[in-house]
C-alpha positions as CSV (number, residue, x, y, z in Angstrom):
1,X,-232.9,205.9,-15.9
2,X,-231.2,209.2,-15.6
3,X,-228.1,210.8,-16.4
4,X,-226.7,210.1,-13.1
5,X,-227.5,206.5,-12.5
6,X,-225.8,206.1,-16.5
7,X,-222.7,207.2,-15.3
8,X,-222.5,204.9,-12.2
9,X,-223.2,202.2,-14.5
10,X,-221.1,202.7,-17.0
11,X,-218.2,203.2,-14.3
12,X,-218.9,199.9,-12.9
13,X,-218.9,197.5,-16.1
14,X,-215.2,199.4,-17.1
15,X,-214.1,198.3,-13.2
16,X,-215.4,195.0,-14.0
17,X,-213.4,194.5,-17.2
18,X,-210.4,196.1,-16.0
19,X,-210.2,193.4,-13.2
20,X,-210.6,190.6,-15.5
21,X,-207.8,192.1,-17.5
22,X,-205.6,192.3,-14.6
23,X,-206.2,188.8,-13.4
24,X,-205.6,187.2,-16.7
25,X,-202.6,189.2,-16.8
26,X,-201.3,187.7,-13.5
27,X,-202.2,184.3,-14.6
28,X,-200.3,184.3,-17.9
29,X,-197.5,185.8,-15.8
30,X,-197.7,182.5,-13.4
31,X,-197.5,180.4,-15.9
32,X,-194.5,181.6,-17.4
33,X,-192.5,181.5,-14.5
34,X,-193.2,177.8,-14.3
35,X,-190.9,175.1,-16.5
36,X,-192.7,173.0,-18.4
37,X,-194.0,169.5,-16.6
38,X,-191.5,166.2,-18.1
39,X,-192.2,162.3,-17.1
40,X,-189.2,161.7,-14.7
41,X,-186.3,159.3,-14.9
42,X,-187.5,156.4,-13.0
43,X,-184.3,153.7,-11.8
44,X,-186.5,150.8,-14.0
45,X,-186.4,152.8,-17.4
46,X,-182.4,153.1,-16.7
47,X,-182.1,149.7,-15.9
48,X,-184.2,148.4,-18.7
49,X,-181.8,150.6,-21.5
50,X,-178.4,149.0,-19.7
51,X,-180.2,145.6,-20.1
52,X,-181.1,146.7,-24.4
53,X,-177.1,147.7,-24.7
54,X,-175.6,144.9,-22.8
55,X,-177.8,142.3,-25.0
56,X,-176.8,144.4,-28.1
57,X,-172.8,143.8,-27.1
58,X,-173.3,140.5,-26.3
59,X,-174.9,139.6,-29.7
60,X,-172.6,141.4,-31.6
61,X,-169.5,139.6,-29.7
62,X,-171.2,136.0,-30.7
63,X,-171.6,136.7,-34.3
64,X,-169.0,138.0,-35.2
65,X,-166.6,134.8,-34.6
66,X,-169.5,133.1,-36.6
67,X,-169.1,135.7,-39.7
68,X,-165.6,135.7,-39.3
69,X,-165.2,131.8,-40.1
70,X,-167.9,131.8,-42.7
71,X,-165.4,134.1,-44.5
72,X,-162.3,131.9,-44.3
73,X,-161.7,129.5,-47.5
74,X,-161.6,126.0,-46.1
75,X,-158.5,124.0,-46.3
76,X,-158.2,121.2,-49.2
77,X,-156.4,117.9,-48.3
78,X,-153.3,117.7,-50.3
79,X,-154.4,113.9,-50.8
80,X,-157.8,112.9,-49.6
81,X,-159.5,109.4,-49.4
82,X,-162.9,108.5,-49.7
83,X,-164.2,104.8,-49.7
84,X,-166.2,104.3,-53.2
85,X,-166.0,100.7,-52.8
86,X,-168.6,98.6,-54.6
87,X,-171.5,97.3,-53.4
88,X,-171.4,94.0,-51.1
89,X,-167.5,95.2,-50.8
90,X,-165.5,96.3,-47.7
91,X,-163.4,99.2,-47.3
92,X,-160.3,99.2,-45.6
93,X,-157.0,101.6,-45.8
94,X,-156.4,102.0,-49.8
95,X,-158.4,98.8,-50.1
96,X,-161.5,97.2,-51.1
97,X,-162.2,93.5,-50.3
98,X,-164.8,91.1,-51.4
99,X,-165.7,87.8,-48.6
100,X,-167.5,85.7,-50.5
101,X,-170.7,83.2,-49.6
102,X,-169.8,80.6,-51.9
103,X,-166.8,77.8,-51.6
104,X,-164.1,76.9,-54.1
105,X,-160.6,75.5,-54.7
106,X,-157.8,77.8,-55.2
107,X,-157.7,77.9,-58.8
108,X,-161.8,78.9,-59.0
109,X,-161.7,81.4,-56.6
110,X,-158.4,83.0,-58.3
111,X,-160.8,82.7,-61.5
112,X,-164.0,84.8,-59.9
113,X,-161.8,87.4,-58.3
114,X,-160.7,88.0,-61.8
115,X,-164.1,88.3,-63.4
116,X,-164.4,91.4,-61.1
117,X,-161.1,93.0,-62.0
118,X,-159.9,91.8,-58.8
119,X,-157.3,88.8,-57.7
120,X,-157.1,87.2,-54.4
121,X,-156.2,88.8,-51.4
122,X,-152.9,90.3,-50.6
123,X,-152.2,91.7,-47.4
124,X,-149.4,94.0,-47.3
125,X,-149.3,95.0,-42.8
126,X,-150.1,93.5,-39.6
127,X,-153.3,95.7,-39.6
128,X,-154.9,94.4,-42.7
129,X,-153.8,90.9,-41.9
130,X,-156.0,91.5,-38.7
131,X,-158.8,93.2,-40.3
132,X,-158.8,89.8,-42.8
133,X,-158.9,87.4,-39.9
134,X,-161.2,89.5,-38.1
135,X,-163.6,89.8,-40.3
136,X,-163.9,86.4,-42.3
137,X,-166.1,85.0,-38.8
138,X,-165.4,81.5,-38.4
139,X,-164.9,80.4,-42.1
140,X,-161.6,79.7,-43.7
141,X,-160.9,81.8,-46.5
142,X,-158.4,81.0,-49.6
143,X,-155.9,84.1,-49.9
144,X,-153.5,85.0,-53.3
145,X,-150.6,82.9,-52.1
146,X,-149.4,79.8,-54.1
147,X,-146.3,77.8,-54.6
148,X,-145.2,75.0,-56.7
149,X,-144.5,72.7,-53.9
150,X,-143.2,72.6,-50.7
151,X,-139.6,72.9,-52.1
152,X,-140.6,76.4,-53.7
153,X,-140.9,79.7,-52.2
154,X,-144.5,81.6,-51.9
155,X,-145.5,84.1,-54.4
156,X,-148.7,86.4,-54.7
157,X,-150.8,86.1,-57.4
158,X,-148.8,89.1,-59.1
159,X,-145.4,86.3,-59.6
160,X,-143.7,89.1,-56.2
161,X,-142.3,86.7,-53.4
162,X,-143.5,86.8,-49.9
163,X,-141.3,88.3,-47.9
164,X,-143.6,89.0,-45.2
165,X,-142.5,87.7,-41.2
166,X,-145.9,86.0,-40.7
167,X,-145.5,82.0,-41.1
168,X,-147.6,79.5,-43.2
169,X,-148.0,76.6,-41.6
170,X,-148.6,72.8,-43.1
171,X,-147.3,71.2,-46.2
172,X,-149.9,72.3,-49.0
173,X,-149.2,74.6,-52.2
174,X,-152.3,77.0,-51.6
175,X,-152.8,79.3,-48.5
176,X,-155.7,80.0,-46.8
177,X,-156.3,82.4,-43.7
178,X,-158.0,80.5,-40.7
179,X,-158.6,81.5,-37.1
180,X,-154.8,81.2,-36.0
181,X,-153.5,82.8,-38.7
182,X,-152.5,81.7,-42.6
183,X,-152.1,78.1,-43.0
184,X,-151.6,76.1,-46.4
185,X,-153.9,73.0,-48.1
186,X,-153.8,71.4,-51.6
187,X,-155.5,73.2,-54.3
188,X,-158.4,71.3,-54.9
189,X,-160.0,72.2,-51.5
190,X,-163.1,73.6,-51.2
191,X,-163.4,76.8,-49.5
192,X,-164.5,80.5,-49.4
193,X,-162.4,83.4,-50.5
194,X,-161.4,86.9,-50.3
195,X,-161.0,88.9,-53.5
196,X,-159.3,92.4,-53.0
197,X,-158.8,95.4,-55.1
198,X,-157.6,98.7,-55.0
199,X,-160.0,101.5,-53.8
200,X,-161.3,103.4,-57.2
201,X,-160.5,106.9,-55.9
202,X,-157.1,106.4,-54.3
203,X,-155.8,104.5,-57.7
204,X,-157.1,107.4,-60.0
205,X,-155.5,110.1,-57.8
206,X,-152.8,108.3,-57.8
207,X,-152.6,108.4,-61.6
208,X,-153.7,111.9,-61.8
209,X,-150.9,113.1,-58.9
210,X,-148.1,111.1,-60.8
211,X,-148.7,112.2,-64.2
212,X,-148.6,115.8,-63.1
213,X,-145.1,115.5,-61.6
């Protein structure tokens, strides 16, 4: 090779470079003036952040009422009642009362209620004289009302007078609920009873509440 076909060579590879400098030059320069490519704002992803916040608000609105009233002492009844009758026993108002299987006179029935710390019934309203009749069925029951004859007034087994409105109908000393009402018969009768005593809490508040006055 001579001189002369040296020179035209090494003309043509600086032409060469200098064009590839020039182009990356222009394509740096293009892609500055460009912004930089984001993922658009589509109307789903919009609605689907509303429907996050509105369920965020509506939880928040339920529990709270829910926290709130976990946080608030509950009121304590002044005087409550609870039935702790004893087994086989029925509760009613202040009450517990004892119908029993077996048959006796007056005076044997008086006896059992006894053995339980109990006497025989004594009704004290219109509603517990219901409840009484109500629930004996179709038996006659003896009750804790007694007189010397039928000359003398009727007392409870506690000696108080019966004052109550309610009649006692025939001619005996001993009375005895049946389906009409209370009716009377002579002592030595056979016939079921009802034994009644107070209800265990209500006496011991009672106790308690009166002894702190």
């Amino acid at each position: 090779m001579t001189e002369a076909e040296t020179s035209v060579e090494m003309l043509r590879t600086d032409l060469e470079f200098t064009g590839g400098l020039e182009k990356a030059g222009r394509g740096k320069t293009l892609q500055g003036n460009f912004p930089p490519v984001s993922s658009p704002v589509t109307p789903i992803r919009v609605y689907y952040w509303c429907f996050i916040i509105i369920l965020v608000l509506i939880t928040i609105v339920i529990a709270l009422p829910i926290i709130l009233s976990a946080k608030t002492t509950k009121p304590i009844l002044e005087n409550p009642v609870f039935a702790t009758c004893p087994k086989d026993w029925i509760g009613f108002g202040s009450k517990c009362f004892y119908f029993s299987d077996d048959i006796g006179n007056w005076t044997f029935s008086q006896t059992f209620c006894a053995s339980l710390e109990a006497s025989l019934v004594q009704f004290e309203s219109h509603e517990e004289l219901n409840f009484l009749i109500r629930y004996k069925g179709l038996s006659d029951h003896w009750i804790g009302l007694n007189r010397e004859s039928s000359h003398h007034v009727w007392k409870w087994t506690d000696k108080t007078e019966y004052k109550s409105s309610f009649s006692i109908k025939g001619d005996g000393e001993c009375a005895y609920l049946n389906d009409n009402g209370i009716s009377s018969a002579r002592h030595y009768t056979d016939r079921k009873w009802i034994c009644s005593r107070p209800n265990s809490y209500v006496h011991k508040c009672g106790i308690m509440s009166g002894s702190s006055k």
